[in-house]
DRENFI-528785 format. One record per residue: x negated, y negated, z of N, C-alpha, C in turn; residue in one letter; residue number from 1. Coordinates in Angstrom, 3 decimals, decimal comma, padded with zeros to 6 digits. Atoms other than C-alpha are relative to their C-alpha. Layout:
N
[[X Y Z] [X Y Z] [X Y Z] 'a' NUM] ...
***
This chain:
135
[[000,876 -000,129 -001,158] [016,504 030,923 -092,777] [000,299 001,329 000,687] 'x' 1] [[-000,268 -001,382 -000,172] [015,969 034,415 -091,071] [000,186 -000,464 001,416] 'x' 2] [[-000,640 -000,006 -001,297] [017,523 035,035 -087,866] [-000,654 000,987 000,514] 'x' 3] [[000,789 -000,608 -000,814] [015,287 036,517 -084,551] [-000,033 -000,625 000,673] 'x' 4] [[000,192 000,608 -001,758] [013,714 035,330 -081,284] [-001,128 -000,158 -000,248] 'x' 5] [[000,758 000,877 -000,385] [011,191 033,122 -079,941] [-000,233 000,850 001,058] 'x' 6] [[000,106 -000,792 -001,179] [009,526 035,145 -077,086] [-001,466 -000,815 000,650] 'x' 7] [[000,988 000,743 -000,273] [007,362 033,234 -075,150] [-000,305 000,018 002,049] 'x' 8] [[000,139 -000,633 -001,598] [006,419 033,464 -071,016] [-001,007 -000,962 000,257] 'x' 9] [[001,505 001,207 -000,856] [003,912 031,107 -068,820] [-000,986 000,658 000,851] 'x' 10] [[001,014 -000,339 -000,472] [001,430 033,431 -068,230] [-000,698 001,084 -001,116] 'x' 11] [[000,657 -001,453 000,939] [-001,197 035,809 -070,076] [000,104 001,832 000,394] 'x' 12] [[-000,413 -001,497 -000,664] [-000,421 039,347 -069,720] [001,333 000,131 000,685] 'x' 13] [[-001,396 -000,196 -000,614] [003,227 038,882 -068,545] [000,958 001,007 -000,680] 'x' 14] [[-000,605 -001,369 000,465] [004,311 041,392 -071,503] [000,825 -000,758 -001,060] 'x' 15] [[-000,326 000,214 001,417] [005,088 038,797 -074,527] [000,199 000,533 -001,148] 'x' 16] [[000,387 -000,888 001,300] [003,530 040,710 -077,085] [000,640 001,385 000,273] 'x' 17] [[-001,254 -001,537 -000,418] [005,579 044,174 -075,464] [001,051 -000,377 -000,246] 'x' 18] [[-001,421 -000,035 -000,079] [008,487 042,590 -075,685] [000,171 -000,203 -002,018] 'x' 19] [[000,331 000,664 000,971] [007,492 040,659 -079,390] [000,416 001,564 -000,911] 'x' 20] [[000,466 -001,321 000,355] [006,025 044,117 -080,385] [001,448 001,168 000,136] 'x' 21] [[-001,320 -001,078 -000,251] [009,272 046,385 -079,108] [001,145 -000,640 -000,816] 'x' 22] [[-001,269 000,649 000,559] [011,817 044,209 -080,499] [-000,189 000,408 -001,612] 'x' 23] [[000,065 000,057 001,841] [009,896 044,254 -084,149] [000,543 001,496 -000,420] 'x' 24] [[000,449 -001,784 000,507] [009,433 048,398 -084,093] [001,802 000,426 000,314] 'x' 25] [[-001,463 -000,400 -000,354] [013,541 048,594 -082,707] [000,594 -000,507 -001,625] 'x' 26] [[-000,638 000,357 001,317] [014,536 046,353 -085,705] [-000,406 000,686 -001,354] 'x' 27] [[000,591 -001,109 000,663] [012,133 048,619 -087,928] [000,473 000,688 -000,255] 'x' 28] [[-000,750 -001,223 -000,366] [013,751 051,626 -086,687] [000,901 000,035 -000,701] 'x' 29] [[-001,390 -000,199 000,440] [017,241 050,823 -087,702] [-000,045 -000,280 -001,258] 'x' 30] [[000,380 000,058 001,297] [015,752 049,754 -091,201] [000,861 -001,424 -000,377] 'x' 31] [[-000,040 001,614 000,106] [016,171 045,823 -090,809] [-001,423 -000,504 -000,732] 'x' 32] [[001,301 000,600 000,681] [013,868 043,753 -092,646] [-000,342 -001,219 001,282] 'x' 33] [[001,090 001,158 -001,427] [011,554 042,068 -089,945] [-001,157 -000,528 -000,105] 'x' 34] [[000,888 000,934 000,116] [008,871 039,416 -090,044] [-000,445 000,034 001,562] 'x' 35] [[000,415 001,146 -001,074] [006,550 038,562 -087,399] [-001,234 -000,582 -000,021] 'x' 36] [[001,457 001,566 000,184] [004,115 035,705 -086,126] [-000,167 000,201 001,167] 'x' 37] [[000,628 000,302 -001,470] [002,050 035,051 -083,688] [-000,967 -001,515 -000,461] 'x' 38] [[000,453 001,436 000,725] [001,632 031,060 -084,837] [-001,059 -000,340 000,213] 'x' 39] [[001,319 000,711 -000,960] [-001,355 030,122 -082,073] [-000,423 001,023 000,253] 'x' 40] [[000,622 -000,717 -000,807] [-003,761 032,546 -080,611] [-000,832 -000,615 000,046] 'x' 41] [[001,715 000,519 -000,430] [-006,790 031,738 -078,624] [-000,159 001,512 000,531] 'x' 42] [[000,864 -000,634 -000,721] [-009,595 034,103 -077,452] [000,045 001,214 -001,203] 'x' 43] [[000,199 -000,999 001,718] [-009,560 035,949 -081,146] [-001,327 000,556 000,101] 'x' 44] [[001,004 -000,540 -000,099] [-012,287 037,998 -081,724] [-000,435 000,154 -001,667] 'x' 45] [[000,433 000,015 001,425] [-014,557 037,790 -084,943] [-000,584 001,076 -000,224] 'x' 46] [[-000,051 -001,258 001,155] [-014,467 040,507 -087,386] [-000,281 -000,250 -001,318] 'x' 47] [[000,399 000,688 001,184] [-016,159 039,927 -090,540] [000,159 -001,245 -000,035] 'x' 48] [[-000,215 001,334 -000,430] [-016,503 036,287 -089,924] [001,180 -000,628 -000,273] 'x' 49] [[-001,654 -000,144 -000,202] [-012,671 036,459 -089,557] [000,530 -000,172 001,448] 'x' 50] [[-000,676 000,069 -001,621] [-011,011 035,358 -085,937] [001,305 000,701 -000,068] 'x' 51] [[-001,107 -001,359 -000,047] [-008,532 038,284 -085,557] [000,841 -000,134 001,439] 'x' 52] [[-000,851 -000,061 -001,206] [-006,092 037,931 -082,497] [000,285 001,398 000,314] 'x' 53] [[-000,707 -001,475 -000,516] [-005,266 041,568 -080,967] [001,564 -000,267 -000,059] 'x' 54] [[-001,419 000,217 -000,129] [-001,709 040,153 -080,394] [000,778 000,431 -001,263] 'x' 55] [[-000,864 000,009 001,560] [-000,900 039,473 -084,426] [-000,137 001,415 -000,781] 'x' 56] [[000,078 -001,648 000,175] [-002,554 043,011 -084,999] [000,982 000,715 000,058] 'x' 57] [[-001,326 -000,802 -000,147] [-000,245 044,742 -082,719] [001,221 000,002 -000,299] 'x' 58] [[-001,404 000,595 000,448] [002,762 042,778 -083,834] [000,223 000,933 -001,898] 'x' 59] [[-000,158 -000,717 001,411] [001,921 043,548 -087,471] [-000,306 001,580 000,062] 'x' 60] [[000,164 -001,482 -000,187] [001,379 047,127 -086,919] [001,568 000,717 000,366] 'x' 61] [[-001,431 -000,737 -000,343] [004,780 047,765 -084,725] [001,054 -000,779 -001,314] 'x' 62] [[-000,953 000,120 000,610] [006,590 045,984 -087,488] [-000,157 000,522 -001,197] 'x' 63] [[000,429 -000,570 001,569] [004,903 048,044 -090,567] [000,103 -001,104 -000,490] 'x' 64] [[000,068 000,714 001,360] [004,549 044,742 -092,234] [-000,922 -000,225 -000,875] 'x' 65] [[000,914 000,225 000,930] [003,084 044,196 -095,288] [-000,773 -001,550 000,212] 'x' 66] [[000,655 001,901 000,160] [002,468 040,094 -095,083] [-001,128 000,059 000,181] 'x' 67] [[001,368 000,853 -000,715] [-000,870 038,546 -094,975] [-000,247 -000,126 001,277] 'x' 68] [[000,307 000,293 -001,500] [-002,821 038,714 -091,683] [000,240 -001,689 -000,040] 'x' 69] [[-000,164 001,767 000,012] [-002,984 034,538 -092,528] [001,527 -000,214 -000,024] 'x' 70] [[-001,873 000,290 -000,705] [000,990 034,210 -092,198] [-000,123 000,265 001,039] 'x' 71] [[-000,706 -000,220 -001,563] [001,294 036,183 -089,117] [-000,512 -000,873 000,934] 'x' 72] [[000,835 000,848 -001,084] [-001,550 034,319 -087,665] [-000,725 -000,940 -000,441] 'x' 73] [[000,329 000,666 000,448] [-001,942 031,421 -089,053] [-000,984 -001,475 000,515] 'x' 74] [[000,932 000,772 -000,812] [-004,125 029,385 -086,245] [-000,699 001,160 000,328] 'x' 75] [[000,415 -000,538 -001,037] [-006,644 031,379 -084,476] [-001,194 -000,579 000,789] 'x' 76] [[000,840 001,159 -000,404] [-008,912 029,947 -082,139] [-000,811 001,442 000,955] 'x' 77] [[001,195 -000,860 -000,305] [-012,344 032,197 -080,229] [000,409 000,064 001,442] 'x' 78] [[000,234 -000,165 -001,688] [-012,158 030,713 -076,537] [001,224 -000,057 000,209] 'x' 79] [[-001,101 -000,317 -000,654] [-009,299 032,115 -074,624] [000,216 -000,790 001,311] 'x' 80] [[-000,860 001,215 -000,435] [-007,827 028,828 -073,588] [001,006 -000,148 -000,608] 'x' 81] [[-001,387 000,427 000,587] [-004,752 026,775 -073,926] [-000,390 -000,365 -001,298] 'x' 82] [[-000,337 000,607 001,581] [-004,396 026,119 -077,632] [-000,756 -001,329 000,023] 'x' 83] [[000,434 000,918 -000,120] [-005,429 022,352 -077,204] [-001,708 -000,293 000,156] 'x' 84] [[001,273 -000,140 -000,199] [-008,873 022,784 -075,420] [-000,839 001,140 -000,979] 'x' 85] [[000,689 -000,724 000,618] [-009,893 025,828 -077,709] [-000,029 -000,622 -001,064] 'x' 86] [[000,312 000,008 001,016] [-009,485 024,083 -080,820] [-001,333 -001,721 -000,023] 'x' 87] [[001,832 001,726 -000,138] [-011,713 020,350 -079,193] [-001,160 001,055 000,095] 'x' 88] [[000,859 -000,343 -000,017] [-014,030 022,946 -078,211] [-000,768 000,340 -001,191] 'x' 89] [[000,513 -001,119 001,593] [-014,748 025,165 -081,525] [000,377 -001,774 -001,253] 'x' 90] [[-000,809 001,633 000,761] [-013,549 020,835 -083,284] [000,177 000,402 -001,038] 'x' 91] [[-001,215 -000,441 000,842] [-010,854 021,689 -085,305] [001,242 -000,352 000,568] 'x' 92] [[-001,164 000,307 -000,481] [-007,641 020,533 -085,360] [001,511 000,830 -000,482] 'x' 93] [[-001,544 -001,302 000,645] [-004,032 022,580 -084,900] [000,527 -000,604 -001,034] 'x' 94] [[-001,206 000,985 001,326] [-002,410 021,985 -088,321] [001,323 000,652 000,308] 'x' 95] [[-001,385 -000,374 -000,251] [000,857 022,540 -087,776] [000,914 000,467 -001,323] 'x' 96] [[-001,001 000,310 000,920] [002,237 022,068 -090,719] [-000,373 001,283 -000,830] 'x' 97] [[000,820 -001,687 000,655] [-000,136 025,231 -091,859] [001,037 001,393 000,813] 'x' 98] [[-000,930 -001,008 -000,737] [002,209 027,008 -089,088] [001,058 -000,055 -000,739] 'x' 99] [[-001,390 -000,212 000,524] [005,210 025,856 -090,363] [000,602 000,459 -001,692] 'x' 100] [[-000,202 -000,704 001,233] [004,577 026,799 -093,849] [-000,276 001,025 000,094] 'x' 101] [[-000,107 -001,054 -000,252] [003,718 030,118 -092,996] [001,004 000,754 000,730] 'x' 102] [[-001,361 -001,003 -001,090] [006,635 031,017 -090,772] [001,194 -000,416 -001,377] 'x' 103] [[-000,881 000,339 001,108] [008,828 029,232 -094,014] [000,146 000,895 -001,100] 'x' 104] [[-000,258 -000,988 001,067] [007,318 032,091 -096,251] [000,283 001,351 000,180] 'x' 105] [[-000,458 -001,328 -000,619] [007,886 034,766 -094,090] [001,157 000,345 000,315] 'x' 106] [[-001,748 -000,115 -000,261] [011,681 033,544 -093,473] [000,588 -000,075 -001,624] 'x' 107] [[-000,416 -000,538 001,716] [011,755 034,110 -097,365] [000,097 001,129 -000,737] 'x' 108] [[000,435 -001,014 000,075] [010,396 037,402 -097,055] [001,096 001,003 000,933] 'x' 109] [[-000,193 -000,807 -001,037] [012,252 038,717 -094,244] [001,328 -000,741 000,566] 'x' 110] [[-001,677 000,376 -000,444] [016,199 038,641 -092,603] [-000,192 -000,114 001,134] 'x' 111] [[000,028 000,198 -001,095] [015,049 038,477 -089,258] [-001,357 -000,042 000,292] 'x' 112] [[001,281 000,374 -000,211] [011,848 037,205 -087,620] [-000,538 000,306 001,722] 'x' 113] [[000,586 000,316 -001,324] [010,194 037,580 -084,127] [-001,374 -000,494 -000,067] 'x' 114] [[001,235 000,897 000,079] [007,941 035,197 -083,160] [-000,627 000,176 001,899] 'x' 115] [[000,676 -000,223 -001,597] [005,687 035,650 -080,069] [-000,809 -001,905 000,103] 'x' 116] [[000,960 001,089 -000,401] [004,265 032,156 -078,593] [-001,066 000,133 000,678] 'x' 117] [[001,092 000,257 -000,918] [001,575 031,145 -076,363] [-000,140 -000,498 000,830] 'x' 118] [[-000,741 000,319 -001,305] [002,227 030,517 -073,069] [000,855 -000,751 000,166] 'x' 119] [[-001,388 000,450 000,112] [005,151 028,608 -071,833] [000,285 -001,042 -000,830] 'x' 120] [[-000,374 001,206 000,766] [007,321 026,287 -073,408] [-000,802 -001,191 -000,056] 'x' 121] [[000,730 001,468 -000,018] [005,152 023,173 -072,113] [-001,190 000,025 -000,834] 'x' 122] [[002,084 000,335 000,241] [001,716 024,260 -073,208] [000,072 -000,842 -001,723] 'x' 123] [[000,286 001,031 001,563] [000,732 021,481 -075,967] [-001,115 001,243 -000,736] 'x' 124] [[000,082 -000,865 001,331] [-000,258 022,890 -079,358] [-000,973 -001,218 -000,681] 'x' 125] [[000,976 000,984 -000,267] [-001,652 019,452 -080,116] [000,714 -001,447 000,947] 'x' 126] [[-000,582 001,269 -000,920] [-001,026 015,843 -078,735] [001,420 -000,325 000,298] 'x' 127] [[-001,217 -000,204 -000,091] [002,467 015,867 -079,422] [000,938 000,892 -000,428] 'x' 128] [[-000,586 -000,811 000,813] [003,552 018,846 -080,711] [-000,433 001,409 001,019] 'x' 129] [[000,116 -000,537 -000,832] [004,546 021,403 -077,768] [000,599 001,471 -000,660] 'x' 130] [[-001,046 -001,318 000,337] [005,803 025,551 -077,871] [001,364 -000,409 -000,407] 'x' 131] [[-001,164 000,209 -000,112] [008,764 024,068 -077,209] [000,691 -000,313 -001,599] 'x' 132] [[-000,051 000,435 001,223] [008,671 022,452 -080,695] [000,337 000,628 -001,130] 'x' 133] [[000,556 -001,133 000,576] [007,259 025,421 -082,120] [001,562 000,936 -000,143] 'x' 134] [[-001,644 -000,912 -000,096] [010,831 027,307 -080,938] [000,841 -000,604 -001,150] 'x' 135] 
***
């Protein structure tokens, strides 16, 4: 299992993805092998009928990684809501287990990982399955 951080905050724009994003491009730098995710996004924007997160972009960009956009961001959801309500809205349900196999092949790929969440620890992901979880 690769060793990194969980970076996560209870608000939008508090500077997750800066911190997510700085941490990957520092470990980069020193010529560490680094993974990252951005497991959940809402308020993605469609690109070739593709839901693209800006977040997993910038992440994969400051960390030069090669991986699949589908690892880094392996949920994405349109309306920029909590995780829960964007995926009843758009009805679809969070697979999780689609997260956790994607963060499993990237800690195969990679000696250290940063993972950016989606707002704080509490926010549900689905009915019982919180960030917190996610950590």
């Amino acid at each position: 299992m690769a060793k990194g951080y969980f970076i996560t905050g209870t608000d939008t724009g508090v500077g997750k993805t800066l911190v997510a994003g700085g941490l990957a491009a520092l470990y980069k730098n020193k010529g560490l092998n680094v993974g990252v995710m951005k497991p959940v996004a809402t308020g993605c924007k469609r690109v070739n009928n593709a839901l693209i997160s800006d977040d997993a972009v910038f992440l994969k960009f400051l960390a030069e990684a090669e991986d699949e956009y589908e690892l880094i961001n392996p949920v994405s959801l349109e309306q920029p809501l909590a995780p829960t309500v964007a995926a009843r809205l758009s009805n679809t349900k969070i697979d999780t287990d689609k997260i956790n196999t994607a963060y499993d092949t990237l800690c195969e790929r990679h000696e250290y990982m940063i993972v950016e969440g989606i707002g704080g620890l509490l926010v549900p992901i689905d009915e019982y399955y919180f960030v917190v979880d996610m950590a």
